[in-house]
N, C-alpha and C positions, 0 to 999 in steps of 0.2 A: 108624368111619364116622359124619358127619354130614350133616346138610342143605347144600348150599352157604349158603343164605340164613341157618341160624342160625351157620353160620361165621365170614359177613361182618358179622354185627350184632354178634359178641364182636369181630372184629377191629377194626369200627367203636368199641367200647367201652375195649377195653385198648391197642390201639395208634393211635387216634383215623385208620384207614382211610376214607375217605367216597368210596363209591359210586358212579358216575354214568352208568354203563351196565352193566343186568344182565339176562343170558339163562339159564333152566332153573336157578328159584332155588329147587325141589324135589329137584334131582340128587344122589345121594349122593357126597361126596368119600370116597376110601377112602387117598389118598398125597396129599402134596404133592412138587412137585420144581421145581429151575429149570430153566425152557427152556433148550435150545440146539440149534444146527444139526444135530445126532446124537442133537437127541432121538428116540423110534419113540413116539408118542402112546397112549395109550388115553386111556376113555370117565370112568375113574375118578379119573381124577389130577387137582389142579387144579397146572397150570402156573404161576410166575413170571416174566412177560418183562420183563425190566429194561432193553432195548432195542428200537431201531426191525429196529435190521439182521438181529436172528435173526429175526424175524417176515417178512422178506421173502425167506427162502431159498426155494429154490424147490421143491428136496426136501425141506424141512419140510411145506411149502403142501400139497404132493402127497400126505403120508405122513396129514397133519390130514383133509385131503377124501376120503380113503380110507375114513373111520371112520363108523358107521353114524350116528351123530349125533354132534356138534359136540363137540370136546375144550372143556372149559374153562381157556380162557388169561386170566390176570389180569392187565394191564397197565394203565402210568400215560401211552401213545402212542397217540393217538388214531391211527387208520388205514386205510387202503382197505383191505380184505380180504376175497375169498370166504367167510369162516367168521367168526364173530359171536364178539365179544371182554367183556369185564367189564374195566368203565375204571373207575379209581379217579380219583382228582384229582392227587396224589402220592405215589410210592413210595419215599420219603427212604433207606431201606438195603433192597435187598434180601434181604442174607441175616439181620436182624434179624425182616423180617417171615416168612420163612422159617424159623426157628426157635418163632416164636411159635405158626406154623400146627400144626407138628409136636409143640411141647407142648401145642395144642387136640387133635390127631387123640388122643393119647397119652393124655389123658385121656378122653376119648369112650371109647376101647379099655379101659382102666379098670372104668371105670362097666359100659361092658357088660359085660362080665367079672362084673364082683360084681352087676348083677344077673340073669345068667345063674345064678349058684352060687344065690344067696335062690331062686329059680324051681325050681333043682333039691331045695332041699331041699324045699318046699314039696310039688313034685308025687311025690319017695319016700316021701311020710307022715313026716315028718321032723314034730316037734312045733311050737306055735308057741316053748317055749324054744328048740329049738338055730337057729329062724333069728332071734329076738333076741338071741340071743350071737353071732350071725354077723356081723348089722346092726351089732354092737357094736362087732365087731372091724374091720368092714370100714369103721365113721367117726370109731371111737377116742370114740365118744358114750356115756353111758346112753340105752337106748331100752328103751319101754316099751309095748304094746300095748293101748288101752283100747276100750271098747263105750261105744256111746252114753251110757251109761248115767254114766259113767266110772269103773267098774269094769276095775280093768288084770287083763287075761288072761295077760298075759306081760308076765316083767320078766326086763332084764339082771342081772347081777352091779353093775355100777357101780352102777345104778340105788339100790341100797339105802344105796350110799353117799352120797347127797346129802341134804344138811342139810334139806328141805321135807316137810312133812306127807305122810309113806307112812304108811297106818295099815291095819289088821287090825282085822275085825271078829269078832263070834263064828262066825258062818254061816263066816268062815275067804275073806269077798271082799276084797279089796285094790284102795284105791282112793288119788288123791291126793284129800285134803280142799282145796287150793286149786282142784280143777278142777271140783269139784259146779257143776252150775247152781244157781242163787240164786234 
């Protein structure tokens, strides 16, 4: 699930989408799909209409204005219509940018996902190592967790494998010496 708004500023980014009429840029998308005559709408889908003529069915119209607030349709056809549309300028492939949408939602789903799992370990007392081997596994990173101070509280397993000043003091604190304030 994302924002619509922050869907169309990556789509604006990676597939150069632009914009030019946008309604409910707070909505969360949960599907993408493309329109057609048979589509049955819901609230959470953002629609792709690559034409004028599915938008002008009329048991489309009917099944859209049914819904408690306005489905979101993304089209490149400007047009009369009871229900308020999100124009872009051009939709050169549609099922290109429909692929694209579907590897953004896939990721979103991702992310939440792992960090759902960091939240859980956290709130069963889970220590702060096994959710820096989690963070670890879940960005293939070293991560490392420090205090102001920058004293690291937790450290990955990779972590000690990297060539920059990890040192150990007697007190037994672990800090990086490149990250002291000066």
């Amino acid at each position: 699930m994302i924002r619509l708004q922050n869907l169309l500023e990556n789509l604006s980014e990676s597939d150069g989408l632009a914009v030019t009429s946008l309604h409910s840029p707070e909505r969360m998308v949960n599907r993408a799909e493309i329109l057609t005559t048979d589509t049955i709408p819901d609230t959470g889908t953002l629609y792709l209409s690559a034409g004028r003529n599915t938008l002008k069915s009329h048991r489309l119209q009917e099944r859209i204005l049914t819904l408690s607030e306005p489905c979101l349709i993304l089209t490149d056809k400007a047009q009369e219509l009871p229900f308020p549309l999100i124009l872009v300028r051009e939709i050169h492939d549609v099922n290109q940018l429909f692929a694209s949408i579907l590897q953004r939602l896939r990721f979103e789903e991702e992310l939440q996902f792992e960090t759902t799992q960091l939240y859980q370990l956290l709130y069963t007392g889970k220590g702060l190592d096994d959710i820096v081997l989690h963070a670890q596994n879940m960005l293939g990173r070293a991560v490392s967790v420090l205090d102001a101070g920058y004293t690291m509280l937790a450290v990955s397993p990779m972590m000690w494998e990297l060539p920059f000043g990890v040192e150990s003091n007697d007190a037994g604190a672990t800090s990086i010496d490149s990250a002291h304030r000066r």
